[in-house]
N, C-alpha and C positions, 0 to 999 in steps of 0.2 A: 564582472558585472557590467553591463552594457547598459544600463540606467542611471542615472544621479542617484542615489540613497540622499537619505538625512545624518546629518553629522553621528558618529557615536558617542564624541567624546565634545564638549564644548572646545570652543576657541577661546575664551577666556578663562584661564584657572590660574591656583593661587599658586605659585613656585612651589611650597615645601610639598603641595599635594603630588604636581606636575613631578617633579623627580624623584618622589614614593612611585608613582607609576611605571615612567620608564627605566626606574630599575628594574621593578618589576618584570616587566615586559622583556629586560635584557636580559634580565636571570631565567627564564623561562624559557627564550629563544638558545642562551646558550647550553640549557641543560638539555634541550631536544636535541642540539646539533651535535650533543654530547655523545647522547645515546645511541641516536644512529648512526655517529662515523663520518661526521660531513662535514667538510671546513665552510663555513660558509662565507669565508672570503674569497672562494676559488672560483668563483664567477663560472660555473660551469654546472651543466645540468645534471643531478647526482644519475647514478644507475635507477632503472626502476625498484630495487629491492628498496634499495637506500632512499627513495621518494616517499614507497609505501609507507615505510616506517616512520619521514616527517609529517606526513599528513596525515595517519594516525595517531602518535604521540601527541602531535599538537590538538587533534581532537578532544582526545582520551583528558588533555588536561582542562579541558572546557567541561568538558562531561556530555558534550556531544558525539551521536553517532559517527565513527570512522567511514562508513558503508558512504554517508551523505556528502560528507565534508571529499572524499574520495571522488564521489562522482561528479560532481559542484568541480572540482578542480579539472578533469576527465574534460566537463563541458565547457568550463571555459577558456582553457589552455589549448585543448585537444592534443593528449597523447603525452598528459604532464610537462610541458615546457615551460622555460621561464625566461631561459637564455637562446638569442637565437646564436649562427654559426660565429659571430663575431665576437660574442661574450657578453652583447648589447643586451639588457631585457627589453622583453615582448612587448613593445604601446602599441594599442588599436587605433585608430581612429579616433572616438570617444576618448581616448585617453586612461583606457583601462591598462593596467600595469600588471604584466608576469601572467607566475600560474593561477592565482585568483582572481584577476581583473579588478585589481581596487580601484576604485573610479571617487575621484575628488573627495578623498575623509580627513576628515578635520581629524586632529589629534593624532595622525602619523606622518613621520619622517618621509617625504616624498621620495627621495635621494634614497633612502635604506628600504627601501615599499621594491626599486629598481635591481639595488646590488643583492641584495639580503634573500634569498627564497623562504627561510624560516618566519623571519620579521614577514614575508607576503603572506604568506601561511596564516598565519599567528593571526595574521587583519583581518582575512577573511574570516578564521573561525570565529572572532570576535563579534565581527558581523552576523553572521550568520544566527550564532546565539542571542543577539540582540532581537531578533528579527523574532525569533523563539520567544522572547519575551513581553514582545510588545501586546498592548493591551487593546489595540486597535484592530488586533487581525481575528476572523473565526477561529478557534481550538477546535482539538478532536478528542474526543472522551473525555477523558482527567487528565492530558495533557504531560502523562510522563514520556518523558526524556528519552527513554530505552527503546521508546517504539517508533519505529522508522517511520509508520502512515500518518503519526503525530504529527512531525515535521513539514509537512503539507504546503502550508501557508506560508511558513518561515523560507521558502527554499521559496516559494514564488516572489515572498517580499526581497528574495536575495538583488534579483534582477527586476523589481517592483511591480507594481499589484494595478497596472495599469488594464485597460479590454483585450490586447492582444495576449495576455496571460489566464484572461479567466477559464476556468476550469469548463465551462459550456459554452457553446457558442449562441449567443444568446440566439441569434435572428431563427436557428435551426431547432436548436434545442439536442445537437450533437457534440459529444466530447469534442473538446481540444485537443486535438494530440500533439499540436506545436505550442502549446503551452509553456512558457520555460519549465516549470515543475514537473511539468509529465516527462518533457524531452530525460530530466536529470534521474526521476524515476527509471525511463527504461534504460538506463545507464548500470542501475545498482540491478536491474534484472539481468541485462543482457552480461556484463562485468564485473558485477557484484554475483553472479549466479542465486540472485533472490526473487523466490519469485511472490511479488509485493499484493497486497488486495486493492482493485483498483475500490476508490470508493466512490460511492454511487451519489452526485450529486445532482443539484435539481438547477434550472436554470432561472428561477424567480428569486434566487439569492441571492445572486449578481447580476446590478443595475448599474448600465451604462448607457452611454447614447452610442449611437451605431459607427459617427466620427468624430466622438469628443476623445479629446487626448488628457484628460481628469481619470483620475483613480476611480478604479469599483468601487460601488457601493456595496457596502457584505449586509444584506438585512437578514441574515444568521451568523450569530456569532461565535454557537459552537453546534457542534455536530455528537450525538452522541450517537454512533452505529454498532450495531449487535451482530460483529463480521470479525473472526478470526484475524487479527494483526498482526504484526511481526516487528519481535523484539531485534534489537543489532546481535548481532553473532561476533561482539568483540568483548564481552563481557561474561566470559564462563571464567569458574572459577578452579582451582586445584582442589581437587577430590569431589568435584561436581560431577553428579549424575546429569548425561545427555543422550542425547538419540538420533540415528539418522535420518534424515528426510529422504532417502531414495538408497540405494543398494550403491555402494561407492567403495572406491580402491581403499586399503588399506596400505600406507605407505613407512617403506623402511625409516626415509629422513623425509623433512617439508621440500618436497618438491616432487611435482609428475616422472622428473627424471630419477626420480629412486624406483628400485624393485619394489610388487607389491607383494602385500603379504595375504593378499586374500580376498575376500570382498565382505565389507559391513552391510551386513542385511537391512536395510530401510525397517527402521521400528525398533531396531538393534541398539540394545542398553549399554554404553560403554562410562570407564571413567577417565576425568580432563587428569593428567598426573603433573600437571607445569601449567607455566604463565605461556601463552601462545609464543608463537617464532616467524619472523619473516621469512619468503622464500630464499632458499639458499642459492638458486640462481639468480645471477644478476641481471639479467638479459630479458629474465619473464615478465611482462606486465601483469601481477595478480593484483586484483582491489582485496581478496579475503587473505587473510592469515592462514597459519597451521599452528592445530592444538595436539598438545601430544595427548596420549591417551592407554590404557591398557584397557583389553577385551575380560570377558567373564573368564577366559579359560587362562587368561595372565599374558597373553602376547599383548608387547607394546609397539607404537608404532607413531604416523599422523597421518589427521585427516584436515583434510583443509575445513574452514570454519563457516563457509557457506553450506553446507551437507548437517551440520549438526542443528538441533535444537534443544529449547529445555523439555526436560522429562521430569517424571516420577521419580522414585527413588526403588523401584523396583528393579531388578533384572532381565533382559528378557533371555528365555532361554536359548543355548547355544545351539542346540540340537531343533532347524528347524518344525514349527510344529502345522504349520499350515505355506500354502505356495506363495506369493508375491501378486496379489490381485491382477490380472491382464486386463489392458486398458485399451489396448492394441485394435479393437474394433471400432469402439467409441472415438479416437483418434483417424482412423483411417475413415470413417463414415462423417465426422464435423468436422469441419477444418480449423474450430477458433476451438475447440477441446482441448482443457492443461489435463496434463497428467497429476499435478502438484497443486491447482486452485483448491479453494476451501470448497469451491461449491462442485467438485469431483464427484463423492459419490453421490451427494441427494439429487444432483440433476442425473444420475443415471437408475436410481432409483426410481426418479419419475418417468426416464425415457422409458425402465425394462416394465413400470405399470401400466405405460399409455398414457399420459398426464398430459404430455409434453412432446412434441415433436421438432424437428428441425426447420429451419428456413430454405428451401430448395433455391438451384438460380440465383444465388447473390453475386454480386457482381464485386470482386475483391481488385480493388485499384493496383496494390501492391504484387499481385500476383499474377494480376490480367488475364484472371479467369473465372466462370462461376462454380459458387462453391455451394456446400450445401452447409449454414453454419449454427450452432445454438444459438446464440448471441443471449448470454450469461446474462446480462447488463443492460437489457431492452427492457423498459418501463412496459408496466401491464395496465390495461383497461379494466374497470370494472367489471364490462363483458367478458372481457380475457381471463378473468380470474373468475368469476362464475363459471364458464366452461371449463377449464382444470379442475375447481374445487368438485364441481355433482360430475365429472369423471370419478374420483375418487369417492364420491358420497353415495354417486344415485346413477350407477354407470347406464341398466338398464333404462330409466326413466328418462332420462338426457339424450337416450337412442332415438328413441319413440316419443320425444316431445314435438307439437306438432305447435306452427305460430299458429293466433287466434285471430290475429289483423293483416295487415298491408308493413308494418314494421318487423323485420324480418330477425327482430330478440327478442319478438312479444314470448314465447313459449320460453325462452330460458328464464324471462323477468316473471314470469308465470308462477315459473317452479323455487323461485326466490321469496314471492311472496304467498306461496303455499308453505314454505317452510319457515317462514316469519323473519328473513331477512331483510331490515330495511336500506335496501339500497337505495340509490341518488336519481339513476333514471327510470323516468314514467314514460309512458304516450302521452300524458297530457299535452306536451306542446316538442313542435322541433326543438327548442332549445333542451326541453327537458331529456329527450332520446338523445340527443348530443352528448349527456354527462357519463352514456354506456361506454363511450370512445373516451373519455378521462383518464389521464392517470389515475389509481387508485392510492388513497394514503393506507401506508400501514396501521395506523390508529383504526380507519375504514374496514381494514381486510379482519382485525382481529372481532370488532364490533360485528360484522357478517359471517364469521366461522361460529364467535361465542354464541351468536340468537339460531344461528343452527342447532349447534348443538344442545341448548338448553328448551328449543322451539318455540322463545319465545323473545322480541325484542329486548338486547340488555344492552347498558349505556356504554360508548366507548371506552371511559374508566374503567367502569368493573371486566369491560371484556380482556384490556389489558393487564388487569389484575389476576384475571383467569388465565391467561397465559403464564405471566409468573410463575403462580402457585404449583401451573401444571409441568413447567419444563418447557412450555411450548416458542419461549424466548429465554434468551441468557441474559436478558434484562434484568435489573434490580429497583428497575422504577419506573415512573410512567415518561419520566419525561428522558430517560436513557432508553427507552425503547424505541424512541424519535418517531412518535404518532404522524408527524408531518410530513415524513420523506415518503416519496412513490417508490408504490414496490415493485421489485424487478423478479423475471424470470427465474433467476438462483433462488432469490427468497422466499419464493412460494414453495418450492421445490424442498425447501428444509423444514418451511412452516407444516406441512401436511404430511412430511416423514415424522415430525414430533408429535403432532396430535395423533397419528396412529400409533405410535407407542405410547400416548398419554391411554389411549381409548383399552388400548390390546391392555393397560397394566391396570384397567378397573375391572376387566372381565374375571 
């Protein structure tokens, strides 16, 4: 952690409390060090197999994410260290200590933070969970445990919640990518082999001054997003039904260096037959586990635990019955195109109706070249999302719309209030034609779908009441639908594949 934190533990405590605790702490520490095989007075850096397994068992007893606590160590150690060549631990500068970088915490042994990797461990998750609890920071949905986009905040508070961490950059209003939390995110993507939902924030939630060195202001304090999540993949259980997220080896023992036994078809029902297993090479840096498992037709085998998910409790059958969707064009034609995002097929849904097209000419710093890109994640304009939506609605009429003035949306705002949509921008004045160039709020985009479809203006409640009812969100209320957040490119893209299945299922 390369910031001060605030103490976890007070400096003042009452003796019989103070040695309930660090027994605690030492019974804990030594039953991890138990598990994995680690002396932990050998002042020496264990193997990666034998790392993986301290810094997930020490997780696993927090009840937080291993994927997190994994990558948090990844990034602040780099490459799991603790000891350098002398047997010394790792102090920064700052005074962060080992493979978590505890940085000045009341209530642990400085001297044991140094010799101890477990005890460093141990602080960190502690931290870490604290961070997860504080009452001070934004939440995400209902705030369980199990889900990795949860953690958000907690992993920023790790290395503090200061502007050079905010999730937007405000002056721009473009992601942070150096963000500490984002860096540690694409950590568990690129090493954790997960691939996480980035979520779509706004930058009027975090108030800062441009060079004041004071914490964000969060004027939101939680986030409720209707975006596909992802739970940790260290929590399957014996005789759980799971599934693969992509076509992946089937392995004799846990490790790439075993024989495979085949290949598990993406969508493929398998069951967990055991508690997972570390790699069996020591040499491998893996962040995920292996689960063993046996297939529908009785071969057992493992699969590492990034590739699985939860499923149903149905089977799928053995005997393919349809081919593996090819993505292979959509990929070679954008360049920011997942195979694996949530919003995969509805944005090629929209690409193969016309809805939606690409960004030609972008100028990709990383690659230093122009690409042609979707950009998932690009805030839409009320104008922008009127011309997508009477694509879909009024494709003809949107051809042949002709403007009426010198404002060059007068004809699309035409055909909005032909159809009783009350949008935000008029001609009455520049500022009011200004509001066509706005983000749009999703509360906005449901209120102008609903007075379409009903033809006649209906109140933002009821129109997100009207999605509800119809499917048209995974919401279960108005204020987990997050009316406030601006809609992006992907979302529209799902919103108008639901309503045509809401419409096709009244016919």
């Amino acid at each position: 952690m390369k910031k001060i934190l605030k103490p976890l533990i007070s400096v003042i405590v009452i003796g019989a409390l103070s040695l309930t605790i660090n027994i605690d702490k030492n019974v804990l520490a030594n039953d991890i060090a138990n598990t994995c095989k680690y002396d932990s007075a050998s002042k020496v850096n264990p193997n990666y197999s034998t790392m993986n397994c301290l810094l997930t068992e020490t997780a696993l007893s927090y009840d937080v994410p291993p994927e997190i606590v994994k990558a948090i160590a990844e990034g602040e150690s780099g490459n799991w260290r603790h000891f350098d060549i002398n047997g010394e631990a790792i102090v920064t500068a700052d005074n962060g200590i080992g493979i978590m970088q505890i940085t000045n915490q009341a209530g642990y042994n400085q001297d044991r933070l140094k010799s101890d990797i477990v005890y460093n461990i141990q602080a960190g998750v502690e931290t870490l969970d604290n961070m997860f609890k504080r009452k001070d920071l934004p939440s995400i949905n209902s705030g369980e445990r199990d889900v990795l986009e949860h953690w958000y905040f907690a992993i920023m508070a790790y290395n503090g919640t200061k502007p050079v961490n905010s999730p937007i950059v405000q002056a721009t209003g473009e992601r942070n990518a150096n963000a500490y939390q984002e860096r540690i995110l694409r950590i568990i993507d690129t090493l954790g082999m997960i691939d996480l939902t980035e979520l779509p924030f706004s930058r009027e939630h975090f108030q800062y001054g441009p060079n004041s060195r004071e914490n964000i202001k969060f004027s939101a304090m939680n986030y409720d997003f209707d975006l596909p999540l992802t739970k940790s993949k260290h929590f399957f259980k014996t005789n759980q039904k799971v599934s693969a997220t992509t076509n992946v080896k089937f392995r004799t023992r846990p490790t790439t260096d075993s024989p495979s036994m085949g290949t598990l078809r993406e969508g493929e029902i398998v069951t967990i037959t055991g508690p997972f297993e570390y790699e069996e090479v020591s040499t491998k840096k893996n962040h995920f586990v292996w689960y063993p498992m046996k297939k529908n037709d009785g071969t057992e085998g493992y699969v590492a635990s990034s590739y699985l998910n939860y499923s149903a409790s149905t089977p799928t059958p053995t005997t393919p019955v349809a081919t593996t969707k090819d993505y292979s064009a959509y990929a070679k034609k954008f360049a920011d195109f997942s195979t694996t995002a949530w919003w995969r097929d509805d944005m090629i849904w929209a690409i193969d109706r016309g809805l939606i097209s690409g960004y030609g000419n972008v100028w990709n710093a990383k690659t230093k070249k122009y690409e042609t890109q979707l950009q998932p994640n690009t805030q839409l304009t009320e104008a922008h999302f009127l011309t997508i939506f009477f694509r879909y609605v009024q494709k003809d009429e949107l051809a042949s719309v002709k403007n009426t003035s010198s404002w060059n949306k007068s004809g699309l705002y035409n055909m909005a209030s032909k159809y009783k949509m009350p949008v935000l921008a008029t001609e009455a004045s520049t500022t009011s034609k200004g509001l066509a160039d706005k983000g749009i709020r999703r509360g906005k985009l449901a209120q102008l779908m609903a007075s379409y479809h009903y033809r006649q203006t209906v109140s933002e409640n009821e129109s997100i009441q009207f999605f509800m009812d119809n499917g048209i969100t995974t919401a279960t209320s108005i204020d987990a639908y997050n009316p406030d957040q601006i809609l992006t490119r992907s979302q529209i893209s799902a919103f108008i594949q639901r309503y045509e299945s809401f419409v096709s299922n009244q016919k």
